[in-house]
N, C-alpha and C positions, 0 to 999 in steps of 0.2 A: 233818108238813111241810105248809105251806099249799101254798093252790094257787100262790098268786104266788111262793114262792122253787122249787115246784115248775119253773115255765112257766121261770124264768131260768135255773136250770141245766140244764133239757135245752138251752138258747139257745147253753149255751157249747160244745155240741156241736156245731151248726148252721153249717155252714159258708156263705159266701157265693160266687156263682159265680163261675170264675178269673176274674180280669181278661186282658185281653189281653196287657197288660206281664208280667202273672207267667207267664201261658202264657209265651210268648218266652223269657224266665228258666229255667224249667224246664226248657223241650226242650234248650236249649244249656247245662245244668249237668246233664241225661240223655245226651246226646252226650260231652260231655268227660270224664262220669264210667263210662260204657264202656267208655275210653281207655285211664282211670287206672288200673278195676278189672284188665283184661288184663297194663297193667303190672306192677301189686301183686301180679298170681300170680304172677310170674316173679323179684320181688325174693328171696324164699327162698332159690331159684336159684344166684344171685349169691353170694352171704353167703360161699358154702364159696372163690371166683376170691380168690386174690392181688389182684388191680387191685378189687375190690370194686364194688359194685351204685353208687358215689357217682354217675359219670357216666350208666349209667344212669338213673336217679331225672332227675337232671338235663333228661336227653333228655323223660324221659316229662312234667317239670314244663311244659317249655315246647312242645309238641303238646299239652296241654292247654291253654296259652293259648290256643294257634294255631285251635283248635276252636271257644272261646266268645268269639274275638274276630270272627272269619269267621260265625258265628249270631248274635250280638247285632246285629254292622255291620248286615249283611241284612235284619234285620228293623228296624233305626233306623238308615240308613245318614250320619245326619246328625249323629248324638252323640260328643260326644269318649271317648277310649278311654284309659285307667289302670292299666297290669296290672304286678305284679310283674315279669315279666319282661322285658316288651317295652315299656316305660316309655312315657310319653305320647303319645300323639298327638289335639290339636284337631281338633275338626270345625265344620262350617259352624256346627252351631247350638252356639251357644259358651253354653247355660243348662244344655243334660245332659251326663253322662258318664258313663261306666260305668265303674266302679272294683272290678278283680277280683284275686281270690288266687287260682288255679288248680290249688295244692295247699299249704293251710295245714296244717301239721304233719310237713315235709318231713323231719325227723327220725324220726319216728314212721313214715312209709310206709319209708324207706331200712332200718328195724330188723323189718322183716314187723308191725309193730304197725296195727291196724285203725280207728286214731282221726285220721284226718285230714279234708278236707272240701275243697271248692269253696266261695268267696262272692263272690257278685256285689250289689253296690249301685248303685243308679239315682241320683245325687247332682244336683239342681237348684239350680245356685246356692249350692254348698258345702253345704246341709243334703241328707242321704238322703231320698229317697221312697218307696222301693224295695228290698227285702232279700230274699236268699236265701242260705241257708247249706246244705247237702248233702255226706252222708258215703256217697258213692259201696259202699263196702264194706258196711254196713250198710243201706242204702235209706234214710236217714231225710231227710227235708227238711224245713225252717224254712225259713218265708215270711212279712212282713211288707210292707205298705204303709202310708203314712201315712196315719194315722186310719179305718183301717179294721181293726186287733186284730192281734195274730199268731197261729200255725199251725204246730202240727205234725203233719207228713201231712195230715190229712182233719178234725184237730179242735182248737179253739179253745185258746191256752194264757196261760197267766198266771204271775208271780214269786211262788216261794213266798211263807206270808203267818207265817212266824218274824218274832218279835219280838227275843228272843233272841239274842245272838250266842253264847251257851254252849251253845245247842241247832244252832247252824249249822254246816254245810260250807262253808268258804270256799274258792275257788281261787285260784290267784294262778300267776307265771310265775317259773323261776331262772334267774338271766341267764348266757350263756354264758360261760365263760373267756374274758377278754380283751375280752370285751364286756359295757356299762351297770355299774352302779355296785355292786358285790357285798357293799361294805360297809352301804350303806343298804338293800340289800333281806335283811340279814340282823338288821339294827336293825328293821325292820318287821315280818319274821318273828316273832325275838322279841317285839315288843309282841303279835302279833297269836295267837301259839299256843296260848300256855295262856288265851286268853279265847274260844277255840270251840270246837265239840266236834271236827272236824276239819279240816284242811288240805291243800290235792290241788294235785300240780302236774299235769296232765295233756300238754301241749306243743303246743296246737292254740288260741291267742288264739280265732278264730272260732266254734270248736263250744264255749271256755270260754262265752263272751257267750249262743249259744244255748242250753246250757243253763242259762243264769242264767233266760234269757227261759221255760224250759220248767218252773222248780223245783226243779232237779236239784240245782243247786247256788244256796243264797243269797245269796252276792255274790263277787264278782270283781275282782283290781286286777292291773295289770301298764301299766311304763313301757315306753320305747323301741319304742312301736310306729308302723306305716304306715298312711296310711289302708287301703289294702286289707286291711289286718289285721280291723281292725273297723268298719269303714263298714257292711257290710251288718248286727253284732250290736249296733252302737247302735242301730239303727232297734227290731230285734227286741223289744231287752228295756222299751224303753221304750213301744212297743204291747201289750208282755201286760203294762203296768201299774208296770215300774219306774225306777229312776232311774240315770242317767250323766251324769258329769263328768268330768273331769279329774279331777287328783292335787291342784289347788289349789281345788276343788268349783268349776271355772266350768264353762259348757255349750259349751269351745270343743275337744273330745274332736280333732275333724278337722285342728287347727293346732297341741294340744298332745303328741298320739305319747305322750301316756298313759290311763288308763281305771283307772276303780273303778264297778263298778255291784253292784244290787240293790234292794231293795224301801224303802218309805220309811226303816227304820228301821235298816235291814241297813246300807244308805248312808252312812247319817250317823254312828252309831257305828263302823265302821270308817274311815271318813275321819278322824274325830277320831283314834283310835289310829295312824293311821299319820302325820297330818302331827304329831302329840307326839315320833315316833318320827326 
């Protein structure tokens, strides 16, 4: 190995010091995720009651906004607020906002399953600046700022570099009974299965995007979503180096409430298969 591809990839270890913004971010997705993890022990609990843990989960979703809306205010008490639960509210300075899901994979926490997350996005003027994504039950955190790389935990990350869609993991989302279109995400499935090596639903939009952003998985699509859904995993994957659209390949992810990402090649061939489909 030379020395200069040597010096580069110790680089991608090399973290850069917090910012102030991702501190603030942090504390207030380590405060709300305290909340959540206490509740999460206690969903098991539930499972066995006739009235079942649903209201709970409920309770615990929204004290978790109540947490990272009351830490973010404080620390920017001038930016407007976005949160799944407790829906908009403007602030003086009408350029920032903070756009949060305060437990994406509500399904998954209400079933004792351990795959859900907190995400907060710093949105300037409709485009993200700012990303955080955090799976409270497992400690992991994804951080992104614009043009400054992504992060997982303590080191540098980037989109897998498959070329291949036969050699990939794709993920994608199944739409609920009753909700989004079952027929065309079962025409896309079809196009999409027997041309990769695997298929994952996992039920968590946010931790899908970051781990696209981390490699885990090479590309990702799912419609019918909110910004808070992915606002903070557009930022992600597209600082560790990949690409996000829409379903119609334009760059308007925040007004079209769909998403397809991954790496340049991952992208493109799957978008072609699915808009055939």
């Amino acid at each position: 190995m030379s020395r200069l591809s040597a010096d580069t990839r110790r680089a991608e270890f090399i973290v850069p010091a917090q910012s102030a913004l991702l501190n603030v971010m942090m504390a207030a997705a380590r405060k709300a995720g305290r909340s959540l993890k206490r509740d999460f022990g206690e969903v098991a609990h539930l499972q066995v009651s006739l009235k079942g843990p649903a209201n709970f989960v409920s309770a615990a979703d929204h004290r978790a906004e109540d947490i990272l809306r009351t830490e973010l205010l404080k620390a920017r008490p001038g930016y407007g607020f976005l949160g799944e639960e407790g829906g908009s509210r403007e602030g003086t300075d009408r350029t920032h906002t903070w756009v949060v899901d305060p437990l994406d994979g509500t399904t998954n926490f209400l079933h004792s399953i351990p795959h859900f997350a907190i995400s907060i996005a710093l949105v300037r003027d409709g485009t993200p600046i700012a990303g955080l994504i955090y799976n409270p039950a497992n400690d992991e955190f994804f951080t992104a700022e614009r043009g400054k790389g992504a992060f997982f935990n303590d080191r540098r990350i980037r989109v897998a570099a498959r070329r291949r869609l036969a050699e990939a993991v794709v993920c994608c989302a199944l739409p609920h009974h009753g909700r989004g279109d079952l027929a065309l995400f079962r025409r896309e499935m079809a196009a999409v299965q027997d041309k990769v090596a695997g298929l994952r639903r996992f039920g968590a939009a946010a931790l899908d995007l970051a781990y696209v952003a981390a490699g885990r998985f090479d590309a990702y699509w799912e419609r019918g979503l909110s910004a808070w859904d992915f606002a903070a995993g557009v930022l992600l994957v597209r600082e560790a180096g990949g690409f996000v659209t829409d379903l119609a390949g334009h760059e308007r992810t925040m007004e079209a409430g769909d998403v397809i990402a991954g790496n340049e090649f991952m992208h493109r061939e799957l978008l072609e298969l699915l808009q055939k489909a």
